[in-house]
N, C-alpha and C positions, 0 to 999 in steps of 0.2 A: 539879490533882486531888490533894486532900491524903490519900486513902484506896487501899487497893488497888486499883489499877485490876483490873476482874472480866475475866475470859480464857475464851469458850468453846471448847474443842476439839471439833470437828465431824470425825468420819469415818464411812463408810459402814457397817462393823462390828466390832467387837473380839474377830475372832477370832486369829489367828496369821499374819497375812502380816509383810511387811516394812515397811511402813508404820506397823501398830500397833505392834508391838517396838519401831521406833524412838522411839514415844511411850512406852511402857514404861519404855527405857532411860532416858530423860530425870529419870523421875522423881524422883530423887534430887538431883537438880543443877539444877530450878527453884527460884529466885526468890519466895518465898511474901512476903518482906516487903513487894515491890512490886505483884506478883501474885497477886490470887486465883482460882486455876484451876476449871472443872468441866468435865468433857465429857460428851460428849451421840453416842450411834448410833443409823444408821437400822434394820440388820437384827435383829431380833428375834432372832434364832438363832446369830447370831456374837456370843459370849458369853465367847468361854475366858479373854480380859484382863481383864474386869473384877474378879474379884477381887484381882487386880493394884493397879489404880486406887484401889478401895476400902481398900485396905490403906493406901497413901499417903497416907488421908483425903481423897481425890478424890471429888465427887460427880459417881453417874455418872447419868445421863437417857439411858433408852430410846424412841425416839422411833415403835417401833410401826411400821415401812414394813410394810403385809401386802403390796404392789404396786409398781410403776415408777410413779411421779405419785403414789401415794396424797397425796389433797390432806390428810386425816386429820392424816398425820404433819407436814408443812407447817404446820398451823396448830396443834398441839402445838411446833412449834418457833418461829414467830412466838410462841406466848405464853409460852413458856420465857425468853427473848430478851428480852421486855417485862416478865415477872415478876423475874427475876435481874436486870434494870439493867445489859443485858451492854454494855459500854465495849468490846470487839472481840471478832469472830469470825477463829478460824485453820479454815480448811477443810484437810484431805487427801483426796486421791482426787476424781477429777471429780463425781460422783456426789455427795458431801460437798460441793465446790465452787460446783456449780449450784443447791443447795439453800439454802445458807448466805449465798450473796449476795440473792438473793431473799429468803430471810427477814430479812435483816439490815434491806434496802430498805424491806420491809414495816413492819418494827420499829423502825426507826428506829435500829438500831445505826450509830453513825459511822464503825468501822473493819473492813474486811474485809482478813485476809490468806488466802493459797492458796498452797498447796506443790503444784506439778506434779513429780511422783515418776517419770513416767515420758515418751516422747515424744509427742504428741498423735497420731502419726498412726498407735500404738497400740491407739486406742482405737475402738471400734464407729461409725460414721458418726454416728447422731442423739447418741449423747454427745459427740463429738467439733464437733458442731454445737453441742448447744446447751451446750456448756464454752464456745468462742469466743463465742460471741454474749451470754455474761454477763461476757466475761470482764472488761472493761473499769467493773465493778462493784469490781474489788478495788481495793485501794490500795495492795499490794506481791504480788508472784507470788517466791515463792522457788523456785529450781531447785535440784535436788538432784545435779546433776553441769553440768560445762560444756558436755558436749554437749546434754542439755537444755536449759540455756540459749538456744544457740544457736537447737534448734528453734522456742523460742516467742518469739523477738524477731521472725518474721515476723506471727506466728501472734497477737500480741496487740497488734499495728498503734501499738506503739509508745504505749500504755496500758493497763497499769499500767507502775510501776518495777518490774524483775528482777531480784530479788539472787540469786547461788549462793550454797546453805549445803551443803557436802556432807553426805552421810549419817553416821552413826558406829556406834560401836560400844564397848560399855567395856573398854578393854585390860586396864585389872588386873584386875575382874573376870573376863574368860572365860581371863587366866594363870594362874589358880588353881581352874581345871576338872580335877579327877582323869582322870589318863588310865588308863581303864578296863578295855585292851583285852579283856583275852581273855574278862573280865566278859560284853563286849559280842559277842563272837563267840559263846560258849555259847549266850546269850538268844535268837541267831539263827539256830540251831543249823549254826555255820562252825565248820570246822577250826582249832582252836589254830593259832595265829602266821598263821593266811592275812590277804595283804596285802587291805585292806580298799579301795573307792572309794566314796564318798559323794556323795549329793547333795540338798538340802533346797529345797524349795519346792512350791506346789502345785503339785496337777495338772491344770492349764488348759493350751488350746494354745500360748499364748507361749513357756511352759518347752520342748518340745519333746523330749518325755520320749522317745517311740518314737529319735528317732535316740539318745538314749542307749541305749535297748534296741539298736536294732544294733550302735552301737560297743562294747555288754557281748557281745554273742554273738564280735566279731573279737576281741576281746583273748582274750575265754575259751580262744580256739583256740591261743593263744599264751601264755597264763598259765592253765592249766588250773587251780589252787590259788587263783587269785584268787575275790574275792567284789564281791558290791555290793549298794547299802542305798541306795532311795529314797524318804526322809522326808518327807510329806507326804498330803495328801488334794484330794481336789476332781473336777470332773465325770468326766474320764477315767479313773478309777480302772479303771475294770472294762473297759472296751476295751484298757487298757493291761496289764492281768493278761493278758488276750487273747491281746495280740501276745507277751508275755512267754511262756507257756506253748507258742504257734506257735515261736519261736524255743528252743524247748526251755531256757529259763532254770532251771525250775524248782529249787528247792536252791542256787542259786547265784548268784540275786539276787532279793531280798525288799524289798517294799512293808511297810512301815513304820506306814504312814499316820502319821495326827496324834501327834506325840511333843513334851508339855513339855521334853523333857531330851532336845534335840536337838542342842544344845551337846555335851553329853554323847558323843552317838554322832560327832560331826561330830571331838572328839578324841580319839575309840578309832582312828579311822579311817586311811588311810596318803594319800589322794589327795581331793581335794574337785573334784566337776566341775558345771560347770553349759552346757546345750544350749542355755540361749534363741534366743530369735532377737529379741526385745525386752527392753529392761530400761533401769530408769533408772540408779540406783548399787544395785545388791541387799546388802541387808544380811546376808544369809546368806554371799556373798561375804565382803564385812568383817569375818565372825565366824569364816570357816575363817582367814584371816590372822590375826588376833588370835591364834589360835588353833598358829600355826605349821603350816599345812598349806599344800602346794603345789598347786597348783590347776590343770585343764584347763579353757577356758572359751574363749566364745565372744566375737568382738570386736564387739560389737555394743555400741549407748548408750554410758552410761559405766563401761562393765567397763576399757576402756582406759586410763579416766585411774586406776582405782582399782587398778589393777595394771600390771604391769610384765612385760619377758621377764627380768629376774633372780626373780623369783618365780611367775611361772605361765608356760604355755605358754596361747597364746591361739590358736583356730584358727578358718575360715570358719564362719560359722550356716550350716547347713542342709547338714551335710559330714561324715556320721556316720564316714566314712573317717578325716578328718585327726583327727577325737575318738577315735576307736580308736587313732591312731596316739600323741595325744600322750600319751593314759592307758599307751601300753607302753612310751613313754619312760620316764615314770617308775615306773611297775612293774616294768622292768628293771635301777636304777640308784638304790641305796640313797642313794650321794654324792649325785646332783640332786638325790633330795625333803630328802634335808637341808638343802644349800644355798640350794633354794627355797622351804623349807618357813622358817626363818630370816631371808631376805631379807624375804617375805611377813610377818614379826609383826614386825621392822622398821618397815618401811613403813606396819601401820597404827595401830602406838603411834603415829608421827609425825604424819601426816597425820589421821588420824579419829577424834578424840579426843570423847566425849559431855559434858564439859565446855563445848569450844569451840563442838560446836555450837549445842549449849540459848543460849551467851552470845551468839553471833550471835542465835540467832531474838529473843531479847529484846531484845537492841538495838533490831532492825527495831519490837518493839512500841514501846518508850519513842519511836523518832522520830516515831511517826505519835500515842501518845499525851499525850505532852511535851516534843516537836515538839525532842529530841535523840536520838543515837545511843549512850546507854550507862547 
């Protein structure tokens, strides 16, 4: 193939999870000689990345889903597929997945890759059916932590090949994030110097925001001065202002919602925690380390491999107690969040560099498009 080979990136929307960022972050550190990229989403309405893409001179294709099947957008991307002369499709998110291989099939595209971001058994019954049941469509499944891995070696009967590529995050950028603080305490309207706890991602149930609302109410009783900031948006927003206002939070931890300049508030901050109770590698994780903050989080997916007990305390999912407890360890103990805070941007200068991973996923393309590894 003496010309670029053409790349589409397929995910279900561009608005701000963890998934799209990590395509965000990339942009800088792809491959244009080799590769010519465009990507393409299905929800009309998650929107916030794309002038993101657009900027990088990325062409981006809206594919219109008004529904779950819309056959519409399916055949919008079958002739996207067939008009672009796309040489491979990379899917994120099963949703993107099951869609991409299918249209690839139809199209006749030769190479499908898929990044499983998170555990399958994650995911809602019929996606998690009909993800398996295409799966053996791809031609490489990348896992985004080992423990993912591990989950879908049963799960994909031993076709496709599985490579881990971990997730990342750009260290020297977010080391040259202004830290804000007390900027960022006024905007919210918190008490000068109050120690801040953060925590960034949507509001669906996997996050498991309510038990961070209780572990805010046990601490508060014990750091009355403390504050908390939960950055994001999504379905539960408003049952969760709910329980928030039940637990008399009011004034003393505040929904955020949708914040560009969440970096931003994640290094005004003193503590970064996250409740889930599923997760593949979260890159909100990898950007408080980056970032020097120490972290309360749960052990669950690959939160483990991506952190350590020199930099976070890790405790049970679904244990709003042991959360309350480790957030007053380190809101008790300036020396730990140092420590931990330190060990943590360590750990993911080394390991999660956005460089190495872009040059891993390319490799994966040149072998399956010029049948090498680099």
């Amino acid at each position: 193939m003496s010309e670029r080979a053409r790349i589409l990136l397929l995910i279900k929307g561009l608005g701000v999870g963890g998934a799209e960022r990590l395509l965000e972050a990339a942009l800088p550190h792809l491959d244009r000689d080799r590769f010519d990229y465009r990507v393409a989403y299905m929800l009309p309405w998650k929107t916030a990345l794309v002038p993101a893409f657009e900027a990088a001179g990325i062409t981006v294709h809206d594919l219109k889903m008004r529904f779950p099947g819309d056959p519409r957008a399916l055949a919008r991307l079958v002739a996207l597929l067939r008009r672009e002369r796309i040489n491979l499709v990379h899917g994120h998110l099963p949703m993107a997945g099951i869609w991409g291989r299918v249209a690839a099939r139809l199209a006749g595209v030769p190479h499908v890759v898929y990044t499983e971001h998170n555990v399958p058994e994650r995911y809602a019954l019929p996606t998690r059916v009909l993800n398996q049941l295409t799966y053996a469509m791809n031609d490489t499944v990348i896992a985004v932590s080992d423990e993912v891995h591990r989950a879908i070696e049963g799960y994909s009967n031993g076709r496709p090949t599985i490579v881990t590529v971990l997730n990342a995050v750009d260290a020297d950028t977010l080391a040259s994030v202004p830290v804000e603080r007390e900027a960022v305490r006024r905007e919210f309207g918190f008490p000068s110097g109050a120690l801040l706890v953060t925590t960034v991602g949507n509001l669906t149930p996997k996050k498991r925001h309510a038990h961070l609302l209780a572990a805010a109410a046990r601490v508060l009783t014990r750091h009355p001065g403390a504050r908390f900031l939960l950055v994001g948006q999504g379905p539960l927003a408003e049952t969760l202002r709910a329980e928030a206002q039940r637990l008399k939070l009011d004034g003393r931890l505040v929904f955020a919602g949708f914040r560009p300049d969440a970096v931003s508030l994640m290094a005004a901050s003193d503590v970064f925690v996250l409740s889930s109770i599923h997760e593949g590698l979260p890159v909100a994780l990898l950007e408080a380390m980056a970032l020097g903050k120490p972290s309360v989080v749960t052990r669950v997916g690959g939160i483990p491999e991506a952190t350590d007990e020199a930099s976070s305390i890790l405790v049970p999912p679904e244990h709003p107690e042991a959360l309350a407890d480790g957030i007053d360890a380190l809101l008790a103990s300036p020396d730990l969040r140092t420590r931990m805070g330190e060990a943590a941007r360590r750990r993911a200068r080394v390991r999660y560099g956005v460089p190495q991973m872009v040059q891993a996923v390319e490799a994966i393309y040149a072998g399956l498009l010029w049948g090498r590894r680099s």
